[in-house]
C-alpha positions in Angstrom: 75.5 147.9 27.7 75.6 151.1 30.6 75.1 150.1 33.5 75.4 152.4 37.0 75.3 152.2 40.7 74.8 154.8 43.6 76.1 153.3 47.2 74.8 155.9 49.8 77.3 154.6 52.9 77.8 156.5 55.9 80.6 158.5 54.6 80.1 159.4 51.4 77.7 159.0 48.6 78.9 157.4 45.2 78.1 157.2 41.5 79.9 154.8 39.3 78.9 154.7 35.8 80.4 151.7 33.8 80.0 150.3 30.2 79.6 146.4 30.6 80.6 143.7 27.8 81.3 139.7 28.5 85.1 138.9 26.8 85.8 135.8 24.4 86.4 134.2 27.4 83.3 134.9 29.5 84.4 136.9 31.7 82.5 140.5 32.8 84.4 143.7 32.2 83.5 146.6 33.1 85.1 149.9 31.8 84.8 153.0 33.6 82.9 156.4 31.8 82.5 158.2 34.9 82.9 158.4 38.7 81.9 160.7 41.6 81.9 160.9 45.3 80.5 163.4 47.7 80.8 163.0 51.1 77.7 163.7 52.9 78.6 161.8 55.9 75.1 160.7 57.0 77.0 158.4 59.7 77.9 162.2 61.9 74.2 162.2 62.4 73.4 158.9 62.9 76.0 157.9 65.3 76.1 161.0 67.2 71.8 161.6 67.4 70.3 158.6 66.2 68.7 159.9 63.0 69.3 162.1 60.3 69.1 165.5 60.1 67.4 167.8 57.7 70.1 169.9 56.3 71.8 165.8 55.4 68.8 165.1 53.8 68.3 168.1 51.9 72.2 167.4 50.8 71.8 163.9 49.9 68.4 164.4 47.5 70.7 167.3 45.8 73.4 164.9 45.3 71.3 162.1 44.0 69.6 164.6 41.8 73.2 165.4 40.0 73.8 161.7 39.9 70.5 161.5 38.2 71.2 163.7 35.6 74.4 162.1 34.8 73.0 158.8 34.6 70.4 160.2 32.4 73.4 162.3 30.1 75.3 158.8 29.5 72.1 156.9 28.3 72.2 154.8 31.3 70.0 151.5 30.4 69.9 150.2 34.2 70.9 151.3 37.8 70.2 150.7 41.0 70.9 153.3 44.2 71.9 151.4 47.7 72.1 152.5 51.2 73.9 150.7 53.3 74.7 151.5 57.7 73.9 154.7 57.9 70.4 154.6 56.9 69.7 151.1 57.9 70.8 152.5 62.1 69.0 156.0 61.5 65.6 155.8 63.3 64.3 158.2 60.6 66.0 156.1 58.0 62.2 155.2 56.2 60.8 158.4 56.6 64.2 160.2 55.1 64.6 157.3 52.3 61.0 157.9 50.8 61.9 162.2 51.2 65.2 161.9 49.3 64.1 159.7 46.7 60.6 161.4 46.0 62.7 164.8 45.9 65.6 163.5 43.3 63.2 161.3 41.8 65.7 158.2 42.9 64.5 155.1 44.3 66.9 154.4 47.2 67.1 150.9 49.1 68.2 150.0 52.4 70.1 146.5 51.9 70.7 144.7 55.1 75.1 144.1 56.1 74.5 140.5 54.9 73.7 142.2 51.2 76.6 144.5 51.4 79.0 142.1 52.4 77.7 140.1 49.2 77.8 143.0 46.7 81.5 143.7 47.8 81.5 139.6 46.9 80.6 140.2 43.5 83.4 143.0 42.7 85.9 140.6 43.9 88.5 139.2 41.3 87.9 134.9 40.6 91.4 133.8 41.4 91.0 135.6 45.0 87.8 133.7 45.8 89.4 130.3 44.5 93.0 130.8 46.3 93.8 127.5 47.7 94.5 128.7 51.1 91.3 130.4 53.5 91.0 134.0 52.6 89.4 136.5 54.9 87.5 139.5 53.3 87.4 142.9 55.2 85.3 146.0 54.5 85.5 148.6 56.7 83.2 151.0 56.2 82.1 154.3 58.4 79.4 152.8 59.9 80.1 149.0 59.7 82.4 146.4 59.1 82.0 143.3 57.1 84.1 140.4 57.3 83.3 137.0 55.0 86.0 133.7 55.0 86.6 132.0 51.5 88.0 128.7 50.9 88.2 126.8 47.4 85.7 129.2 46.1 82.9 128.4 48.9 81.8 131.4 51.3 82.1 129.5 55.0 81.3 133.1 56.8 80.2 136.1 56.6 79.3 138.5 59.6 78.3 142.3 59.4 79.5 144.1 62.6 78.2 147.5 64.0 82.1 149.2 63.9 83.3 151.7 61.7 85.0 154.4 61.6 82.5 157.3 61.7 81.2 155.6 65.0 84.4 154.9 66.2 84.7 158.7 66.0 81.5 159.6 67.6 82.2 156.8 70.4 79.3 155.0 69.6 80.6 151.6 69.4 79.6 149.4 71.7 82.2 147.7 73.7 80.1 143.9 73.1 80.5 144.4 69.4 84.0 144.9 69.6 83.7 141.3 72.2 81.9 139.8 69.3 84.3 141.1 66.2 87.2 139.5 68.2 85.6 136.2 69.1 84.0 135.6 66.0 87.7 136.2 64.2 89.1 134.1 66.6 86.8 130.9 66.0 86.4 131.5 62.2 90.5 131.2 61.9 91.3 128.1 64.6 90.5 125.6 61.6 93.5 126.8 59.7 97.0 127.0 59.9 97.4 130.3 57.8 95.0 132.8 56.3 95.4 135.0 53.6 93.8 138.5 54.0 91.8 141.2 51.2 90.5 144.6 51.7 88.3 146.9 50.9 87.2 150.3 51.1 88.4 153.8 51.0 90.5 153.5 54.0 92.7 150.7 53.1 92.9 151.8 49.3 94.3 154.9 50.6 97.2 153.3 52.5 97.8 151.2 50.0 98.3 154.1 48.0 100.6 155.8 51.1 102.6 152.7 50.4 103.7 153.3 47.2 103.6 150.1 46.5 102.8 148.5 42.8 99.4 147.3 42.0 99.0 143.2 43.1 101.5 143.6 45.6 100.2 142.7 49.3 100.4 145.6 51.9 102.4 144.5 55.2 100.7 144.5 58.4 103.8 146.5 59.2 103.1 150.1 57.0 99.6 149.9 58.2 100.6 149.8 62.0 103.5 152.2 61.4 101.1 154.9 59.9 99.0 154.7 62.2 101.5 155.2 65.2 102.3 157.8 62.8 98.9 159.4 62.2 97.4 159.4 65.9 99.0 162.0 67.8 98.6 164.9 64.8 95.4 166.5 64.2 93.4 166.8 61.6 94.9 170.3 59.8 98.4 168.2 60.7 97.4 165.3 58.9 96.0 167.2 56.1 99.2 169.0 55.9 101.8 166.7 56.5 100.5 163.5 54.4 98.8 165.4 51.7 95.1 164.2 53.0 91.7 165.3 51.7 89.5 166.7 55.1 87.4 163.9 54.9 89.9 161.0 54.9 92.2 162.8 57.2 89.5 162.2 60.5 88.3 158.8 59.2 91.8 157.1 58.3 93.0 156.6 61.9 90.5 154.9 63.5 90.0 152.8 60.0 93.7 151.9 60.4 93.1 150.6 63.8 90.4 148.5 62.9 92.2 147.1 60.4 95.3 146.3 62.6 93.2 145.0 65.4 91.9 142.2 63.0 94.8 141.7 61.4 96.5 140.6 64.4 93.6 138.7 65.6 93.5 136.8 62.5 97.5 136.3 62.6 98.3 137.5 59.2 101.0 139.5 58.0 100.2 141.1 54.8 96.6 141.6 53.2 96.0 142.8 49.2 93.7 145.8 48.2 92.2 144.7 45.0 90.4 147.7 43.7 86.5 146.4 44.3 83.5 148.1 45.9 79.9 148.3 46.8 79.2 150.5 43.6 81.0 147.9 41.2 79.1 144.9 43.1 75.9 146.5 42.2 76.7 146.5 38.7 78.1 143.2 38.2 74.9 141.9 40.2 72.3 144.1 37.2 74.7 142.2 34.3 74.1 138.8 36.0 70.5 139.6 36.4 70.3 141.4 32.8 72.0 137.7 31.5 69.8 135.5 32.9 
């Protein structure tokens, strides 16, 4: 079966298109036929105005229209489109939802950071939701991050919170949502004596990939708080230059890294793994359940 998913976040727009089949041994696998990313970056709007602008919009319908037609070229049986911070904040987020998806003929839904948070659920590997030790989850996203505690298999939290790094940018993050990121971590973690720690994302994937480190293997707090000592005081062309960085993860990957460390520290843990999961492959997953029963 072919199954795709569009994830419209605040920093990019994404099309995974996947062929799905169940194993001997029940297990969902999903095997990549194509892949694309665009980065509109809704969230400079957004968290700068308050809404989004015309000349986004107009970009976003003509990416979802290519995504359309790709869907359509690899006899897609079944997809859904999600949009996650960005439009969910945007004041015109309605009005530009119903414009975009009329216009590329895609029908586009704002999920709430509780449904995000459980998509990114989905794309995550068994034997890291049944560790026998807590694990916490972390997404960070541009306009959002989500954070969920597993233990034995069971979800005991999940929180979305109003930081990411497109808002960190446009300093638009409210100094009581950071208060509440940092309490919450605090009281989630004082039942335990250790934590183990996964994330997600762009951002982290690309560290990881910095890292040179071989798939499985857990990133150290460390790398992540040494890049970004080392990434702060360049600019952007710097970054780009020095470290080999697309212009679109060179402005976002600083103020991702210091959410990351922030939490990390909060949540005393010294290492977290970057399984490769997202939004788009938690959307499929989800149609293949919902296509099985």
């Amino acid at each position: 079966m072919r199954l795709a998913a569009i994830d419209v976040g605040s920093n990019a727009a994404r099309l995974l298109i996947c062929e799905v089949h169940t194993d001997t041994s029940g297990c969902v696998q999903l095997q990549r036929i194509n892949q694309l990313r665009v980065p509109v970056r809704l969230g400079l709007d957004v968290f700068t105005t308050g809404a989004v602008s015309i000349e986004k919009a107009v970009m976003l319908a003509d990416t979802l229209d290519v995504f359309k037609r790709l869907i359509q070229l690899h006899e897609v049986e079944r997809f859904r489109a999600c949009a996650t911070s960005a439009l969910r904040d945007a004041a015109n987020g309605e009005e530009i939802t119903q414009m975009v998806s009329e216009k590329a003929g895609v029908e586009i839904e704002i999920i709430s950071g509780q449904e995000e948070a459980e998509l990114m659920m989905h794309s995550l590997p068994e034997n890291m939701l049944r560790k026998t030790i807590p694990t916490l989850f972390i997404d960070v996203g541009g306009g959002s991050t989500e954070l969920a505690l597993f233990f034995k298999g069971k979800k005991v939290y999940a929180q979305s919170f109003n930081i990411g790094t497109l808002r960190m940018l446009a300093d638009s993050v409210k100094t009581t949502e950071w208060k509440k990121l940092k309490k919450e971590v605090v009281a989630q973690i004082a039942p335990y004596k250790s934590i183990a720690a996964v994330g997600s994302g762009g951002n982290i994937g690309k560290a990881f990939s910095m890292s040179k480190l071989k798939e499985g293997k857990a990133l150290p707090a460390t790398f992540l708080e040494t890049l970004y000592n080392d990434l702060k005081p360049l600019s952007v062309p710097e970054r780009i230059n020095q470290y080999q960085l697309k212009e679109d993860r060179a402005d976002v990957l600083v103020p991702a890294l210091s959410i990351y460390n922030q939490i990390l520290e909060l949540a005393k843990v010294d290492k977290i793994f970057v399984p490769k999961i997202s939004v788009s492959e938690g959307i499929i997953r989800q149609l293949m359940m919902q296509k099985e029963s």
